[in-house]
C-alpha positions in Angstrom: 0.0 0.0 0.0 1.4 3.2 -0.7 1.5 6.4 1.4 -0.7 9.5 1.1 1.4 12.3 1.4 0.2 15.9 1.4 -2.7 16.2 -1.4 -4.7 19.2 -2.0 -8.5 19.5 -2.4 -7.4 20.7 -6.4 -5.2 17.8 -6.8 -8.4 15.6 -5.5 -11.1 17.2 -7.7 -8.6 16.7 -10.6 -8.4 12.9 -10.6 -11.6 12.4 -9.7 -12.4 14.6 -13.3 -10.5 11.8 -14.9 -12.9 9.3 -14.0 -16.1 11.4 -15.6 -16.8 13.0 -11.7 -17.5 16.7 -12.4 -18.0 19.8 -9.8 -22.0 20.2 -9.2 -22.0 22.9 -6.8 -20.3 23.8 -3.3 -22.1 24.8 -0.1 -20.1 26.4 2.4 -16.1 24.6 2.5 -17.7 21.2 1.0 -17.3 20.7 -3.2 -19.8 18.5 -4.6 -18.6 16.0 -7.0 -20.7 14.0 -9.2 -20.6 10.9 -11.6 -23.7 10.1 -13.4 -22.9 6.6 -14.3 -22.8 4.7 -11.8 -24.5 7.5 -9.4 -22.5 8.7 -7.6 -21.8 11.9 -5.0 -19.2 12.8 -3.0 -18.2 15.6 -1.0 -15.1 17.1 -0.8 -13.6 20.0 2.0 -11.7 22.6 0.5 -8.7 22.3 2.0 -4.8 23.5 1.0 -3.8 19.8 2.9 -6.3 16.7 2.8 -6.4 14.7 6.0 -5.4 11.0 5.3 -8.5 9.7 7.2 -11.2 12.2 4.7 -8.7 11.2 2.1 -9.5 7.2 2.3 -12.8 7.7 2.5 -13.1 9.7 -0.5 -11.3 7.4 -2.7 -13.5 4.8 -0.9 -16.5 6.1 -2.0 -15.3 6.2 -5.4 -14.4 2.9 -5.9 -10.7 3.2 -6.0 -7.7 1.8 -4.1 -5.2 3.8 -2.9 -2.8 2.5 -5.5 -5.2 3.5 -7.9 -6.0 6.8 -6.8 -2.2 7.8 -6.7 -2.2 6.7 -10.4 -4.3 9.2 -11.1 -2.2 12.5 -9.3 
């Protein structure tokens, strides 16, 4: 398993473009990403530094592996 270093909230929403997500709309700190096929949604904080924990669960929720996600920076 490989190590999540120090990821941006841009460097997220940029991968997860490459895999057809696009930005529906924010409310408050929180970016709302969307994929219509499968359905999917997922929120993500803008931050300058992701927190590992949020960072798992995002790439969780969109059906990746870290190894997979990192692929994608």
């Amino acid at each position: 398993m490989s190590k999540l270093s120090n990821i941006s909230s841009r460097q997220v929403i940029r991968a997860l473009e490459k895999l057809g997500f696009y930005v529906d709309h924010q409310t408050g700190s929180h970016i709302i990403m969307r994929r219509d096929d499968p359905r999917t949604t997922i929120p993500i904080p803008e931050r300058s530094e992701m927190r590992k924990g949020t960072l798992r669960k995002i790439i969780k929720q969109a059906g990746l592996t870290v190894d997979e996600f990192l692929t994608l920076l």
